[in-house]
C-alpha positions as CSV (number, residue, x, y, z in Angstrom):
1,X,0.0,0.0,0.0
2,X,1.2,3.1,-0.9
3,X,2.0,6.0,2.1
4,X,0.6,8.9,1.4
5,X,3.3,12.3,1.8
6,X,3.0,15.1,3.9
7,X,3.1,18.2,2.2
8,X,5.8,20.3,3.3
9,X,3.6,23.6,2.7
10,X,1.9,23.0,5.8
11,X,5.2,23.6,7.7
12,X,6.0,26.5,6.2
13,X,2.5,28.3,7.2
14,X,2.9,27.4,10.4
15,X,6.4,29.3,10.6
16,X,4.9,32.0,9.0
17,X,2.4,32.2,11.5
18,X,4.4,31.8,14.6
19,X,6.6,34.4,13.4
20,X,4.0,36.5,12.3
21,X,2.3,36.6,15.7
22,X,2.4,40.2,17.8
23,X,5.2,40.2,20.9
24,X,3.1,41.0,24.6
25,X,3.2,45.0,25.1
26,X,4.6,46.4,28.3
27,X,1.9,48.0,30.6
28,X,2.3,51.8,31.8
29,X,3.1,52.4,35.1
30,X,-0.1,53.4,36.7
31,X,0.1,57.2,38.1
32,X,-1.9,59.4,40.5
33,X,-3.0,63.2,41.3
34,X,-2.8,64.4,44.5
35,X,-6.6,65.3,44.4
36,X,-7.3,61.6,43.6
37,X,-4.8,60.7,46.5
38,X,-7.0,62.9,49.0
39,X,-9.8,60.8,47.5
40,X,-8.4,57.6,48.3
41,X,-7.2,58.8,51.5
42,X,-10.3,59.9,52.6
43,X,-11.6,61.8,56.1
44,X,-10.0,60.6,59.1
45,X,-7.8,61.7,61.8
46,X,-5.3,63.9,60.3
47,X,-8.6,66.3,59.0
48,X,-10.0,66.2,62.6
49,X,-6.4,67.9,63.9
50,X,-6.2,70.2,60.3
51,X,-9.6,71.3,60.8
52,X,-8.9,72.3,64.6
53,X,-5.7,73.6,64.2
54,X,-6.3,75.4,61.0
55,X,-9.8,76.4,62.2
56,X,-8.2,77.9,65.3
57,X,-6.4,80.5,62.7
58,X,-10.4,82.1,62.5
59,X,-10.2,82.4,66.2
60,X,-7.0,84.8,66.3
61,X,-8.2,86.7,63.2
62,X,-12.0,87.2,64.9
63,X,-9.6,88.7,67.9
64,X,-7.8,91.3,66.4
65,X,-10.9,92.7,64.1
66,X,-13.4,92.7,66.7
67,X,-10.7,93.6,69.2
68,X,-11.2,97.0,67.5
69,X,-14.9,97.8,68.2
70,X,-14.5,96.9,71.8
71,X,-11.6,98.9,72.4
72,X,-12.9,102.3,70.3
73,X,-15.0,104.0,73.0
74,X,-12.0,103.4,75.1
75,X,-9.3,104.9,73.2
76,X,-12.1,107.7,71.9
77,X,-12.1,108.8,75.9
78,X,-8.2,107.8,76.8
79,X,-7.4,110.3,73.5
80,X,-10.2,112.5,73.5
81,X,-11.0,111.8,69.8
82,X,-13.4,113.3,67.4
83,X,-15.9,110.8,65.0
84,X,-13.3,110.2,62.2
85,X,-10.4,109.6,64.3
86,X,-11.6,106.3,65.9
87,X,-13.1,105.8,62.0
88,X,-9.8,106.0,60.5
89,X,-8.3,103.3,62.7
90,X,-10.6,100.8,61.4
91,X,-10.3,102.0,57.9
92,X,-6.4,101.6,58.3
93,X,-6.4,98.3,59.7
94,X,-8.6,97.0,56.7
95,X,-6.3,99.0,54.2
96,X,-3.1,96.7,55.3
97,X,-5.8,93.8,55.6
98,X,-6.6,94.8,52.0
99,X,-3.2,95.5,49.8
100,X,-1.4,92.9,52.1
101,X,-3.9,89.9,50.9
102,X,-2.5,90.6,47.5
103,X,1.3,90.4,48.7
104,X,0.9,87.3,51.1
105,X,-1.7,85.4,48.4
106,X,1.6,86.2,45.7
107,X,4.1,84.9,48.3
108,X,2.2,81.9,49.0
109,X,1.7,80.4,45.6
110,X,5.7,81.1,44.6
111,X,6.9,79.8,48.0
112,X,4.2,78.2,49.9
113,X,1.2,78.2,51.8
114,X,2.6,76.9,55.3
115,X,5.4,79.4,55.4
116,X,3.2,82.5,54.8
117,X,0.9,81.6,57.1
118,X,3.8,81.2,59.9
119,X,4.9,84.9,58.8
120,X,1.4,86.6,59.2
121,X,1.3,85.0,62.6
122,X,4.9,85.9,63.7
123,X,3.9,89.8,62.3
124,X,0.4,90.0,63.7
125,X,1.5,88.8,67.6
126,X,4.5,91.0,67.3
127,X,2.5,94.4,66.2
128,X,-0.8,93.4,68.0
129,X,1.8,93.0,71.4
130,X,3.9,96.3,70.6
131,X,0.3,97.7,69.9
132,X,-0.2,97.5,73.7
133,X,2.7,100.0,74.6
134,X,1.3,102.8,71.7
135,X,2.2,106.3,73.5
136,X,-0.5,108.1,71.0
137,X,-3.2,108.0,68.6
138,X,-1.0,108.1,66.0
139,X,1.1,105.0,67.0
140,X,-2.1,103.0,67.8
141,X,-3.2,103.7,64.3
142,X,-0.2,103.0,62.4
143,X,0.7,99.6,65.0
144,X,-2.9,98.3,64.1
145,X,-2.2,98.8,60.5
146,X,0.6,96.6,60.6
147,X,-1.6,93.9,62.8
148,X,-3.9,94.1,59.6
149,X,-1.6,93.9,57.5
150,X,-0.6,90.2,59.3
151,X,-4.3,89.1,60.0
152,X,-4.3,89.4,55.9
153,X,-2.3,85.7,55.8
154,X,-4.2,83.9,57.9
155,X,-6.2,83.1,55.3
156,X,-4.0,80.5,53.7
157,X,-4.9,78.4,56.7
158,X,-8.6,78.1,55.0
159,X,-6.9,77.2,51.9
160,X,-4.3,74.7,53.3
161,X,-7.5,72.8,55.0
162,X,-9.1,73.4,51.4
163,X,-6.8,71.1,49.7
164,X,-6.4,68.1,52.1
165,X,-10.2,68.0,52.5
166,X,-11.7,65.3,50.3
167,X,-14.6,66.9,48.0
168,X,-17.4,65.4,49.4
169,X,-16.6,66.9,53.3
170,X,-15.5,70.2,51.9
171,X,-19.3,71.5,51.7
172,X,-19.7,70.7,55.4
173,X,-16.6,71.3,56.8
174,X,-15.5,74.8,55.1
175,X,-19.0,76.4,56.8
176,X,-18.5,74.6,59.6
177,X,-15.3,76.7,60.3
178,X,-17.1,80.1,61.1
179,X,-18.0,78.2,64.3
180,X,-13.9,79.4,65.4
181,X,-14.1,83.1,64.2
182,X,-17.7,83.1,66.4
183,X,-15.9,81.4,69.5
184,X,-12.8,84.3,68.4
185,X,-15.7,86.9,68.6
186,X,-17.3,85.8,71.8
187,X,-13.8,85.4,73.5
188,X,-12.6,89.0,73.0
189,X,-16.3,90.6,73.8
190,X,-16.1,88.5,76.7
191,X,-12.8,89.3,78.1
192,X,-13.3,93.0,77.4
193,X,-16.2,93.2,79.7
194,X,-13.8,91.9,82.6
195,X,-10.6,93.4,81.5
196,X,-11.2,96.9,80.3
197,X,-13.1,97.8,83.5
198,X,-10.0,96.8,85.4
199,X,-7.5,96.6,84.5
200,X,-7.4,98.7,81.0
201,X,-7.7,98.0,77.3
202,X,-3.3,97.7,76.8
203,X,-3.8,94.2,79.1
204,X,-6.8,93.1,77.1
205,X,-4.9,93.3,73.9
206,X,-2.2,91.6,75.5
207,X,-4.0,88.9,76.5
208,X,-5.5,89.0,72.9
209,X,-1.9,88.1,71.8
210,X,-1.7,84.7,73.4
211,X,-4.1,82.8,71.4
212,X,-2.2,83.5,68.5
213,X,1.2,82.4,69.4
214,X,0.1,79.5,71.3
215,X,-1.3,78.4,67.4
216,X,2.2,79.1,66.3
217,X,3.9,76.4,68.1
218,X,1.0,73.8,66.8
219,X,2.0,74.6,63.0
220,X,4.5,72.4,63.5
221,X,2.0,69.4,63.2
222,X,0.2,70.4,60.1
223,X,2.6,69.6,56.9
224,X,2.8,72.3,53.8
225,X,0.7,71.7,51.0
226,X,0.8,68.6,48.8
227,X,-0.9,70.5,45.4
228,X,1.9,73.4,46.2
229,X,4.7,70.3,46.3
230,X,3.8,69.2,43.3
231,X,3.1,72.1,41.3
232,X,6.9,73.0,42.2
233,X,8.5,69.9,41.6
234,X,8.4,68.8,44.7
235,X,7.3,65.1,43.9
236,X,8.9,63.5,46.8
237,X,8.0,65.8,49.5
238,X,4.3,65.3,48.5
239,X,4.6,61.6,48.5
240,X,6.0,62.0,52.0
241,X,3.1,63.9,53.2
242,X,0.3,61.9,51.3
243,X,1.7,58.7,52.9
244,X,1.9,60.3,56.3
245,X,-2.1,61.4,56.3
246,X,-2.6,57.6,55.1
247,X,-0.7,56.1,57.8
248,X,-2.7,58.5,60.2
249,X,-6.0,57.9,59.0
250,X,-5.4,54.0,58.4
251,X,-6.0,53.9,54.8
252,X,-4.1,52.8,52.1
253,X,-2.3,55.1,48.9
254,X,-3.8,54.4,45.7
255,X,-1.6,52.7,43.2
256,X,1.1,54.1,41.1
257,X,3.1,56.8,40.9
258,X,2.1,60.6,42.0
259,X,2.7,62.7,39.0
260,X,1.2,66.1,37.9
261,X,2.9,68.5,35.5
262,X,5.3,71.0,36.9
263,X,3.6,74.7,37.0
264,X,6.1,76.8,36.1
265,X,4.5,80.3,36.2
266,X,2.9,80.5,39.4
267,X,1.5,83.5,41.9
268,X,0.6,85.8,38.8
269,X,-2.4,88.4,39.6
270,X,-2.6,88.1,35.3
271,X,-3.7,84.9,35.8
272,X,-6.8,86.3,37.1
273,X,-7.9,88.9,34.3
274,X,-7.6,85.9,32.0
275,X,-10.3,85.6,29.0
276,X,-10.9,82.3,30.5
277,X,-11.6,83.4,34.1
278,X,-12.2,87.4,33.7
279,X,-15.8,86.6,34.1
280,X,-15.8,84.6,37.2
281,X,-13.4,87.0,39.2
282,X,-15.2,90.0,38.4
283,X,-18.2,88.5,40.2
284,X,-16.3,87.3,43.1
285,X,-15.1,91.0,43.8
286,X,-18.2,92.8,43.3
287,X,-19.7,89.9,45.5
288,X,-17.7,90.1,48.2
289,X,-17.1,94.3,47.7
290,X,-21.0,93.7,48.9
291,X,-21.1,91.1,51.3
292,X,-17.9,92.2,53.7
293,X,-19.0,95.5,53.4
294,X,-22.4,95.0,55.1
295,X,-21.1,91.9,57.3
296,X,-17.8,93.8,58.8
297,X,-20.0,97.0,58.6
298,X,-22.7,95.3,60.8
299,X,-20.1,94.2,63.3
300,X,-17.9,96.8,64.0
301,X,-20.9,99.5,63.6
302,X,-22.4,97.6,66.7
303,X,-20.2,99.9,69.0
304,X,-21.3,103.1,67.6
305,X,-25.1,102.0,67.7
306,X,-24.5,100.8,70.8
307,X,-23.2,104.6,71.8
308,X,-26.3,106.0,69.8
309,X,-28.6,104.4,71.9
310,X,-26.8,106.4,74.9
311,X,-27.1,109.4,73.0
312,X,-31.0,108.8,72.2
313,X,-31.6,108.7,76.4
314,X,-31.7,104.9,77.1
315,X,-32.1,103.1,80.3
316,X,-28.1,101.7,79.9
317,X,-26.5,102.1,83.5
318,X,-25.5,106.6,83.5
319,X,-22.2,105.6,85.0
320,X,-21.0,104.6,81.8
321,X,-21.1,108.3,80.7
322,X,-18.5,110.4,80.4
323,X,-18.4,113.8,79.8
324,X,-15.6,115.4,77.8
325,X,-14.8,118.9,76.7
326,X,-12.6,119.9,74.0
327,X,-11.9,123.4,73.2
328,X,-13.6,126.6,73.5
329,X,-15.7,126.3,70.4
330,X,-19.2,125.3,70.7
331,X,-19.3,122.5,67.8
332,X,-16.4,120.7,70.0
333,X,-18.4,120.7,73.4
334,X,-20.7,118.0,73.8
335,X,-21.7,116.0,76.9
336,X,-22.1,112.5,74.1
337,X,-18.3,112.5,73.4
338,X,-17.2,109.8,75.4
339,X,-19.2,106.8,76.2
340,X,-17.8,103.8,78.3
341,X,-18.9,100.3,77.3
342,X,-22.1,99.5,80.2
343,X,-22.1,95.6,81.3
344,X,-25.4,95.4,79.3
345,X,-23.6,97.0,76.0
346,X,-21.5,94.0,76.4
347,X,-24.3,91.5,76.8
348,X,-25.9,93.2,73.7
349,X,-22.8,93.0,71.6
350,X,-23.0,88.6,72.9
351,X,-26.4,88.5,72.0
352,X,-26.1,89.4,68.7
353,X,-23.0,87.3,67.9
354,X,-24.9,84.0,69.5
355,X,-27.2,85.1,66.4
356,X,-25.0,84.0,64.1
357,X,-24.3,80.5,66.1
358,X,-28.3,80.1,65.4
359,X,-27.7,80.0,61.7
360,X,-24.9,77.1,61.3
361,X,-27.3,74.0,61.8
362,X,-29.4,75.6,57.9
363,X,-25.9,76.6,56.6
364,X,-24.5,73.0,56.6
365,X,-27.6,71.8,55.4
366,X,-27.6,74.4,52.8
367,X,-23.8,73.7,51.2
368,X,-24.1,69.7,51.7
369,X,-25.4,69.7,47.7
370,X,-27.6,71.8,45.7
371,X,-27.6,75.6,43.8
372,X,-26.3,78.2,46.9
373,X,-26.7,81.2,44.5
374,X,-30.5,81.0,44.9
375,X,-30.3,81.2,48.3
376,X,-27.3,83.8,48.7
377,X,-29.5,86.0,46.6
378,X,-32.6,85.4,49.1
379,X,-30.6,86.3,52.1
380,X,-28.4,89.2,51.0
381,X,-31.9,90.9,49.8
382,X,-33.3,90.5,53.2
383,X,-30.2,92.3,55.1
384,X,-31.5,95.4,53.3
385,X,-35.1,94.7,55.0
386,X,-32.9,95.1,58.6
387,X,-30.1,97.2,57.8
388,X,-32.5,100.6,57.9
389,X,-34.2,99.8,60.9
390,X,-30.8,99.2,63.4
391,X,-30.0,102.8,62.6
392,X,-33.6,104.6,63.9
393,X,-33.5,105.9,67.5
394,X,-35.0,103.0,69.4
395,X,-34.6,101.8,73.1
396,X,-32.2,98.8,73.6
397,X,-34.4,95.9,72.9
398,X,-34.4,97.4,69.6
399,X,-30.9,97.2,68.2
400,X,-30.5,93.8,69.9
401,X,-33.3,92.4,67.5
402,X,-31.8,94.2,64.2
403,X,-27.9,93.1,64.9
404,X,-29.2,89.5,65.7
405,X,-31.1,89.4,62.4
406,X,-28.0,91.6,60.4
407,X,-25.9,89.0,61.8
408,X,-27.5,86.3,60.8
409,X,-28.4,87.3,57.3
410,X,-24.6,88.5,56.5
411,X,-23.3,85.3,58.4
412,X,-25.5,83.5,55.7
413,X,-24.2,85.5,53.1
414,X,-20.3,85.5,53.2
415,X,-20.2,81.6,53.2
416,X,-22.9,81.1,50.7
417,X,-20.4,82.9,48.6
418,X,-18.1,80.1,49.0
């Protein structure tokens, strides 16, 4: 029988086809953003100690602003100052709060966040102490300037929470923060009713001062920014950091390698005139030209409606009147020149701040999800509803009513903005 042959084409193909067939690719490493490693990372311990600590920055800066409505009358009396004198102190100290935001907000995005926010701190204690030992009005005026001009940077402590906060908590926690500048504003009310009456307003501010560097000395535990180490180059020093909030919170890194581009033009005031956000920032300032105007307006006018209801013949305790005569001339002789805080001044001035305490359960509800702008728009119209009425000539129960409602509504207001 015969065997029947192979055919050798067979082989052939099959070599053809072996060596025709594709080699295995190599995967890509996998890689990470930092905002996707806060993500990951999620809430946990390290945001409970960033949110006290950083929080506590609202404390100081509530201090030295409202330290300036409680201490007015007194310096108005010590000085024997006319209207615009005591004005011109607050309008200085919101001047170097003003043009200094611009320099430290520069600073911080060319050479971080953490180390101008240690330098505002270090200037504001030191001015805000020296402050204390002013010899005249014009000292006082130009020392609190320079604490201004400090209280400007404390606001990179809002934005260094900002970034290590995962998205989801950052509608609760950011409002949740005003809860430290309302504890700030009770504390300095509080310890002016007990201090100025006796011991003077230089040991108040003193005692002012310690909140403030006791905070310095807990910077220490709060690392700088990982989005400012990265946009610098700074790879490893925000790996570092990221794994340190992991190991703290007990959570695990994502996978990969971190890697963002480097940002090489950074801290430019350009950047915001840009065609693509010109539209944007030019709301946010007209925004908040509004809303600080009528919130800081509303706080630190409390003192002088406070004074206006002595003038109008109120039932506040008469002891608290003094009368001071300058000059010879008739326009500067008035018995309504000088007018020393009463105990139930102060309890007014608590009152109304506890207002704005009323208002945080709604304002968490508010920024947990949904449109703000709606309600922004609802509350800033009502403010003009109040705003008229605190300045009639009413008895005391009055203005305590209109600055709890102001408070509320501008409270509402400034972190709807948000």
């Amino acid at each position: 029988m015969a065997t029947k042959q192979t055919e050798p084409v067979t082989v052939i193909s099959l070599r053809k086809l072996s060596l025709g067939t594709p080699e295995p690719q190599q995967k890509e490493p996998k890689t990470f953003t930092v905002e996707e490693a806060v993500e990951t990372i999620g809430f946990g311990r390290f945001h409970i100690a960033l949110f006290l600590i950083m929080g506590s920055t609202g404390v100081v800066e509530a201090m030295e602003i409202m330290l300036i409505a409680v201490v007015s009358p007194v310096i108005r009396c010590e000085w024997q100052l006319e209207n615009w004198q005591v004005a011109l102190v607050t309008t200085m100290v919101f001047f170097g709060y003003m043009v200094f935001s611009i320099v430290f907000g520069l600073l911080a995005d060319r050479y971080g966040r953490w180390k101008i926010l240690l330098i505002s701190f270090l200037w504001g204690a030191y001015f805000s102490l020296l402050t204390s030992f002013s010899p005249s009005y014009i000292w006082f005026v130009f020392l609190r300037t320079m604490v201004g001009c400090g209280v400007s940077g404390h606001a990179q402590g809002l934005i260094i929470k900002t970034e290590f906060l995962p998205t989801k908590y950052r509608g609760y926690m950011l409002p949740l923060s005003q809860v430290f500048w309302l504890a700030g504003s009770l504390l300095i009310i509080g310890l002016a009713s007990v201090v100025i009456p006796t011991i003077g307003w230089r040991w108040l501010i003193r005692i002012a001062s310690i909140p403030g560097i006791i905070l310095i000395m807990a910077f220490k535990f709060i690392p700088e920014s990982a989005r400012f180490n990265v946009s610098t180059g700074n790879t490893q020093a925000a790996m570092t950091t990221l794994e340190s909030i992991a190991k703290m919170n007990r959570s695990a890194m994502p996978e990969g390698k971190l890697a963002e581009p480097i940002l090489e033009k950074r801290g430019r005031f350009a950047d915001l005139l840009d065609a693509k956000y010109l539209r944007t920032t030019l709301q946010i300032w007209v925004i908040w030209l509004g809303i600080s105007f009528a919130y800081y307006g509303v706080i630190l006018a409390s003192a002088e409606l406070l004074e206006r209801d002595l003038v109008c013949g109120s039932q506040s305790e008469l002891e608290s009147e003094v009368v001071v005569t300058l000059g010879d001339t008739e326009g500067s002789q008035s018995p309504c020149h000088c007018h020393m805080f009463a105990p139930s001044d102060y309890r007014t001035m608590i009152i109304s701040t506890i207002g704005e305490i009323a208002r945080l359960p709604h304002d968490d509800a508010c920024f947990g999800d949904g449109d703000q702008r709606l309600p922004v728009s609802h509350w800033c119209n009502g403010g003009t509803i109040y705003i008229p009425g605190s300045y009639e000539c009413i008895n005391t129960g009055g203005p305590v009513s209109f600055l709890i409602r102001l408070c509320c509504v501008c409270h509402f207001c400034i972190y709807s903005s948000h």
